[in-house]
MDAnalysis code that builds the backbone (N, CA, C; Angstrom):
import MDAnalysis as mda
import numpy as np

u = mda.Universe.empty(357, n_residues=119, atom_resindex=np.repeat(np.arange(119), 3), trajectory=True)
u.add_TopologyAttr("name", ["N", "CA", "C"] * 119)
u.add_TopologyAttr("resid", np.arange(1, 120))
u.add_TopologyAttr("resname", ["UNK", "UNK", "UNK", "UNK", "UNK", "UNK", "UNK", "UNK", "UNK", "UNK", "UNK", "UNK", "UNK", "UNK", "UNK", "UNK", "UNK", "UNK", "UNK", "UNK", "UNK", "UNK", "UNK", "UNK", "UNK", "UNK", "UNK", "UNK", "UNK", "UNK", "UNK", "UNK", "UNK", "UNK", "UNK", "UNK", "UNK", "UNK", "UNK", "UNK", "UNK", "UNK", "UNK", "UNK", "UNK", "UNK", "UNK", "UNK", "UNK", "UNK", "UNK", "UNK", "UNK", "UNK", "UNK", "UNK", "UNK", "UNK", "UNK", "UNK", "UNK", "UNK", "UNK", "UNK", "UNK", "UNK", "UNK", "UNK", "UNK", "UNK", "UNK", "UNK", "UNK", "UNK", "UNK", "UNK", "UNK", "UNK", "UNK", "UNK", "UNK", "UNK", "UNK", "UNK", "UNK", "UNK", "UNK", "UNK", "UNK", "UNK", "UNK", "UNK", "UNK", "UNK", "UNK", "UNK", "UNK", "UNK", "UNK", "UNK", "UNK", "UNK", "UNK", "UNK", "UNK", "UNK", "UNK", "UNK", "UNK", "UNK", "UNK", "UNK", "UNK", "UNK", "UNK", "UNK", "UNK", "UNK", "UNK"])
u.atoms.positions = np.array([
    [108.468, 78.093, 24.452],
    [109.143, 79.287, 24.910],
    [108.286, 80.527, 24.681],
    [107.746, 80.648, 23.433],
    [106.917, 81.671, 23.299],
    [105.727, 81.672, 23.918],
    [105.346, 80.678, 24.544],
    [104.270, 80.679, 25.434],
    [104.493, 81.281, 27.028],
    [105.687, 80.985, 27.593],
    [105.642, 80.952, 28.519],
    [106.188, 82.830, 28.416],
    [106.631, 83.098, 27.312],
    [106.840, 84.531, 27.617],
    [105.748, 85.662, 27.178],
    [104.320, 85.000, 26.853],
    [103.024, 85.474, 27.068],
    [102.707, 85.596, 28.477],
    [102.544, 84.409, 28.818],
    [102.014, 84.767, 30.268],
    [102.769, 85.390, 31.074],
    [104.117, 85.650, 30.863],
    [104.930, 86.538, 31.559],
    [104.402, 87.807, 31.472],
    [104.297, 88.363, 30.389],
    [104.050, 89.435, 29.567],
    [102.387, 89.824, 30.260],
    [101.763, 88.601, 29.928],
    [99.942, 88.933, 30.670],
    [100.318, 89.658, 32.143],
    [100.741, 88.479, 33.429],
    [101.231, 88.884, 34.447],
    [101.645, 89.995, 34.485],
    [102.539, 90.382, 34.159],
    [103.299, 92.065, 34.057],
    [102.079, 93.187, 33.539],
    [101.209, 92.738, 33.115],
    [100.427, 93.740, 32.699],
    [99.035, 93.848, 33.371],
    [98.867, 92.627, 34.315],
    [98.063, 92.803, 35.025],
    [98.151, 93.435, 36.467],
    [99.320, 93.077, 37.161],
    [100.222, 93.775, 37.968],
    [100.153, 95.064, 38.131],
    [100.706, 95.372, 36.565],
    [100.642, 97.216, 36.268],
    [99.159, 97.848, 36.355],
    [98.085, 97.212, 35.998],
    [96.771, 97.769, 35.749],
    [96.626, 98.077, 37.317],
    [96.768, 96.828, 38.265],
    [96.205, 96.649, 39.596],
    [96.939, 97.952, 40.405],
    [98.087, 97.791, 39.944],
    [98.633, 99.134, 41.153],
    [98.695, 100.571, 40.297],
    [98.118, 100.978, 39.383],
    [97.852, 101.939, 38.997],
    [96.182, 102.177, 39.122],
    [95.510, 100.917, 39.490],
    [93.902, 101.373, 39.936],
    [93.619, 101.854, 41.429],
    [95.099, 100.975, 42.413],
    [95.051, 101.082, 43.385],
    [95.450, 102.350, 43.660],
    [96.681, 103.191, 43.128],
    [97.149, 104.321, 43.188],
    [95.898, 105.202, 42.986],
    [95.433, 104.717, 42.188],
    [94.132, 105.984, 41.800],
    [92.892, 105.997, 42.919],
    [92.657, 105.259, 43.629],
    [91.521, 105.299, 44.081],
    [92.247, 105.714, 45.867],
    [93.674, 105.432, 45.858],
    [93.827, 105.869, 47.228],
    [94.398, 107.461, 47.453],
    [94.283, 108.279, 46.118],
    [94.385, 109.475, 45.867],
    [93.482, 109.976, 45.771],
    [91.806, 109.482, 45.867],
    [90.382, 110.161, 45.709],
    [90.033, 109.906, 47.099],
    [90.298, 108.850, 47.964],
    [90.207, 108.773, 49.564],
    [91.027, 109.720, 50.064],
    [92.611, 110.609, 49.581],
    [92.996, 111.280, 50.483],
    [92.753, 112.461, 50.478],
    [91.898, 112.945, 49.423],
    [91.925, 114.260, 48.759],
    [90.297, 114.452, 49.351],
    [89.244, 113.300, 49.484],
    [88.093, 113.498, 50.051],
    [88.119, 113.568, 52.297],
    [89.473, 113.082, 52.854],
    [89.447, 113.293, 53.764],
    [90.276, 114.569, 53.881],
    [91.056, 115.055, 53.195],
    [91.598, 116.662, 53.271],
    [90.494, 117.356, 53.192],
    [89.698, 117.326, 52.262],
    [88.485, 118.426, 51.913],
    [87.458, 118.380, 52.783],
    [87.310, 117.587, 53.729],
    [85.916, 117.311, 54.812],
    [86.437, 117.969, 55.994],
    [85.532, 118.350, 57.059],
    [85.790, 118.919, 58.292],
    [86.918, 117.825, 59.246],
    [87.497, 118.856, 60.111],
    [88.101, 118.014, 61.027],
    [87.157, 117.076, 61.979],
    [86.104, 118.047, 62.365],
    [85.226, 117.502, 63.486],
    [83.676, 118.055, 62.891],
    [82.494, 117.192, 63.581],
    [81.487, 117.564, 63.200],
    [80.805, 116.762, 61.829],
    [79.328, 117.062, 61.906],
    [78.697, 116.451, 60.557],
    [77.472, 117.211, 60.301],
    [76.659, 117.591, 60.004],
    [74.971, 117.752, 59.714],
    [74.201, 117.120, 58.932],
    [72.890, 117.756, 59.525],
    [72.175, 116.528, 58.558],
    [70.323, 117.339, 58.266],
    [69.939, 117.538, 57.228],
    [69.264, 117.857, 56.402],
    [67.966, 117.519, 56.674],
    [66.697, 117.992, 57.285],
    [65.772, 117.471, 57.421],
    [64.822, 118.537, 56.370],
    [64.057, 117.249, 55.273],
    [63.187, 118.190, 54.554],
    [61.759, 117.785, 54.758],
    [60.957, 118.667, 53.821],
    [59.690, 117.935, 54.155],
    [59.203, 119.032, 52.655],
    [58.155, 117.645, 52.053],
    [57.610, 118.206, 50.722],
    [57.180, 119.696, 50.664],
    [57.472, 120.443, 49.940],
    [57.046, 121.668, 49.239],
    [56.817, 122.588, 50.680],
    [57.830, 122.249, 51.392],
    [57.908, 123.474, 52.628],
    [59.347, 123.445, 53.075],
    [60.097, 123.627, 53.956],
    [61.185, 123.991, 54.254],
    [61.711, 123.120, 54.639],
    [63.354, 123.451, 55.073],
    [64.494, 122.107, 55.001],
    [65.027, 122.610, 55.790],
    [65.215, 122.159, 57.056],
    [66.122, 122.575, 58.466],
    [67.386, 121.747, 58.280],
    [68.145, 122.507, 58.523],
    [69.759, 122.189, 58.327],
    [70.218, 121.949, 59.563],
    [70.480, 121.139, 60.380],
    [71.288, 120.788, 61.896],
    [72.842, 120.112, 61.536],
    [73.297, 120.882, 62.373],
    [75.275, 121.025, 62.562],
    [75.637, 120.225, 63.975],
    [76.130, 119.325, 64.030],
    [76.532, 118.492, 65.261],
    [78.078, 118.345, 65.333],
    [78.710, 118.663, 66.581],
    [79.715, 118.442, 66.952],
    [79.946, 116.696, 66.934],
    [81.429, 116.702, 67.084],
    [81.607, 114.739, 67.244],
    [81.007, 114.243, 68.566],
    [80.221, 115.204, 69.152],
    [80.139, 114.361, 70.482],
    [78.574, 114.170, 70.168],
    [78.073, 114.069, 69.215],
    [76.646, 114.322, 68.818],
    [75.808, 115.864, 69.727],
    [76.219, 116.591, 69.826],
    [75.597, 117.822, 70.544],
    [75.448, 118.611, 69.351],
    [73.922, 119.310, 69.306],
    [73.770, 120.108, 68.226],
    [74.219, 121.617, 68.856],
    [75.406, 122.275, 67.599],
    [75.783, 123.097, 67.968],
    [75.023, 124.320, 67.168],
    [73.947, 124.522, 65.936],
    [73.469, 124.929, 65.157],
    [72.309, 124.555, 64.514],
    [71.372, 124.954, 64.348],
    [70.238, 124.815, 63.855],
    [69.397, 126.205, 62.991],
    [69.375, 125.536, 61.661],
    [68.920, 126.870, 60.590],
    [67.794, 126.244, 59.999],
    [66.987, 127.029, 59.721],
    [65.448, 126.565, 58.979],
    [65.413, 128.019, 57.421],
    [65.367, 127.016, 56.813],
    [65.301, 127.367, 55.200],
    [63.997, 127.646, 54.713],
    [63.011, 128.592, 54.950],
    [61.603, 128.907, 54.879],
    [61.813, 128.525, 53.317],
    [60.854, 127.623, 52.789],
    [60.306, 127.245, 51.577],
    [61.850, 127.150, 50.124],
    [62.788, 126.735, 50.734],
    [63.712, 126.244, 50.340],
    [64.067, 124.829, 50.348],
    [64.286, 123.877, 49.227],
    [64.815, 122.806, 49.178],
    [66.276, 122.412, 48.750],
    [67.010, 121.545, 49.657],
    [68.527, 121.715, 49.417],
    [68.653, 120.395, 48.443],
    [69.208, 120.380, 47.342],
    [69.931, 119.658, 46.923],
    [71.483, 118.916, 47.110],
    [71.538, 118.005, 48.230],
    [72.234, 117.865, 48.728],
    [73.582, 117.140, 47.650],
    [73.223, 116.806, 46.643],
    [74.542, 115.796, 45.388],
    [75.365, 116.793, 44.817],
    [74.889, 118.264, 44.816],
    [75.347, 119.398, 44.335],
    [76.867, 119.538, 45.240],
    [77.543, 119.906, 44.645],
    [79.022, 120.200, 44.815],
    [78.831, 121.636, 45.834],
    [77.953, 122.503, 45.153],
    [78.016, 123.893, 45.744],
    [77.178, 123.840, 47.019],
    [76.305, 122.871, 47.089],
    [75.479, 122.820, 48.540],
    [76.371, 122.021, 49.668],
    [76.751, 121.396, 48.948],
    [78.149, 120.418, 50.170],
    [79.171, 121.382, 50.502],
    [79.355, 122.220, 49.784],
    [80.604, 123.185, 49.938],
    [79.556, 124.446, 50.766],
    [79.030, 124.574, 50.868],
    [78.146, 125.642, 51.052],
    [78.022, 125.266, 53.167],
    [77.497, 124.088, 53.220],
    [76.923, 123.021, 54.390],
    [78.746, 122.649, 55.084],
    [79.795, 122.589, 54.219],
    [80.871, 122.308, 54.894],
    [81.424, 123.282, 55.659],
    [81.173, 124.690, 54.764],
    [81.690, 126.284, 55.321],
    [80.727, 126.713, 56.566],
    [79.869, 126.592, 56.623],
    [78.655, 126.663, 57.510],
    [79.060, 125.760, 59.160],
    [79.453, 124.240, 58.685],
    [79.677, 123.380, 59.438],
    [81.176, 123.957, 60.617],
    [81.926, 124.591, 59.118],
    [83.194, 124.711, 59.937],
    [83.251, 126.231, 60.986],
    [82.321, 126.945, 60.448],
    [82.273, 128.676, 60.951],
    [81.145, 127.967, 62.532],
    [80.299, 127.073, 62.479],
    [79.293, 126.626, 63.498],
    [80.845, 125.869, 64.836],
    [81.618, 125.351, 64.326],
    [82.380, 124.696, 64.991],
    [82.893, 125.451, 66.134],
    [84.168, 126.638, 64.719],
    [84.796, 127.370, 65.249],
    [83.877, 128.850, 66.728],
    [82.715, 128.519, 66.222],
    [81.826, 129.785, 66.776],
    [81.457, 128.875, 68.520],
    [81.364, 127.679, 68.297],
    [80.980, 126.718, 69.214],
    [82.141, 126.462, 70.537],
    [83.253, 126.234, 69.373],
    [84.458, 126.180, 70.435],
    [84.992, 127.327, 70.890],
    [84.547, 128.674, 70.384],
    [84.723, 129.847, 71.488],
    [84.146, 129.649, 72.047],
    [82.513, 129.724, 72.173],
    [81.924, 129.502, 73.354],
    [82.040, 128.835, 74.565],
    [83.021, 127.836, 74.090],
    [83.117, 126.407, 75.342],
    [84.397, 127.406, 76.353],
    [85.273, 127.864, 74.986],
    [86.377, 128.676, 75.902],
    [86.049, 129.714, 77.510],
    [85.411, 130.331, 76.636],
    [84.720, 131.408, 77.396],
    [84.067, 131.440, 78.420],
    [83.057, 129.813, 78.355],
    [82.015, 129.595, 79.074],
    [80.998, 130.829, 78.730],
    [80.375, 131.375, 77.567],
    [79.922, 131.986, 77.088],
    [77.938, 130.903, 76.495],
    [77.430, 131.681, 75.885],
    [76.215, 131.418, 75.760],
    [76.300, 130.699, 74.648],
    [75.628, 129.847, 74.117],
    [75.754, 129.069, 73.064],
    [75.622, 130.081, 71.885],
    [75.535, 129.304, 70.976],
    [75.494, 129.746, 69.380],
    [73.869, 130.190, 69.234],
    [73.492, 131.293, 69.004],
    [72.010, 131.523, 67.902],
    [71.793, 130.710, 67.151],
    [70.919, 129.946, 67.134],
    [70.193, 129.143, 66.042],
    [69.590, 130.685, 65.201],
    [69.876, 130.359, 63.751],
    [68.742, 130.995, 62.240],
    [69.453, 132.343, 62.237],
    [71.110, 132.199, 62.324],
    [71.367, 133.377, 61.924],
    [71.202, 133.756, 60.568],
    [71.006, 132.854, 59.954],
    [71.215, 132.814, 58.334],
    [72.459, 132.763, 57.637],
    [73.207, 132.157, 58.581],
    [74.707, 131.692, 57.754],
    [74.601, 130.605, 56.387],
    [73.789, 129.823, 56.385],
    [74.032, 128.874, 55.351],
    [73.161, 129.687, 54.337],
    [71.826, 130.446, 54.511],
    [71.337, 130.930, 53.388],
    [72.383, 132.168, 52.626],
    [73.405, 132.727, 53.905],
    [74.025, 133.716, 52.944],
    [74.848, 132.603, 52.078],
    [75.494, 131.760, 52.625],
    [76.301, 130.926, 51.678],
    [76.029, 130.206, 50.217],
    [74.361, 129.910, 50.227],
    [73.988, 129.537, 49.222],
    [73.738, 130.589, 48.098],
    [73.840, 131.948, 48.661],
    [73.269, 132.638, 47.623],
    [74.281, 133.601, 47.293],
])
């Protein structure tokens, strides 16, 4: 009897571990797709001990932005450069989809939106 109300006891506690790991990890997936853009991605081109061009693409892969970082290197794992590249991403969007409204001229590449952001 006392055996079988161990493994009861194990069971019940393995149960509990599993859906409290599961709870946890599907609360870091919803909180990382709230915090990311609706639309759009960029992507970081560097090159040793000279500058790092930053390109902003809509979902349809069309580059809507293009910035060049004269003798700047981005650290992309940084919290503040992702946040920096997301605000950038989303102001390139919103600036993009007026344009489409309008039928207006595209976006300026090198306004220096992401360098004001970093600094």
């Amino acid at each position: 009897m006392k055996n079988n109300t161990y493994y009861r006891l194990t069971l019940l506690a393995v149960i509990l571990s599993l859906s409290v790991t599961a709870a946890t990890f599907g609360q870091g997936r919803q909180n990382r797709l709230t915090n990311s853009p609706r639309e759009g991605y960029w992507v970081i081109e560097s090159q040793p001990r000279q500058k790092s061009v930053a390109l902003f693409y809509n979902d349809d892969n069309q580059l809507i932005y293009k910035e060049v970082l004269s003798k700047k290197r981005l650290n992309i794992k940084q919290a503040k450069t992702q946040e920096s590249l997301k605000a950038v991403l989303e102001q390139a969007l919103r600036q993009w989809a007026v344009s489409q409204k309008t039928g207006g001229n595209p976006i300026q590449n090198d306004q220096q939106w992401l360098a004001a952001e970093l600094n």
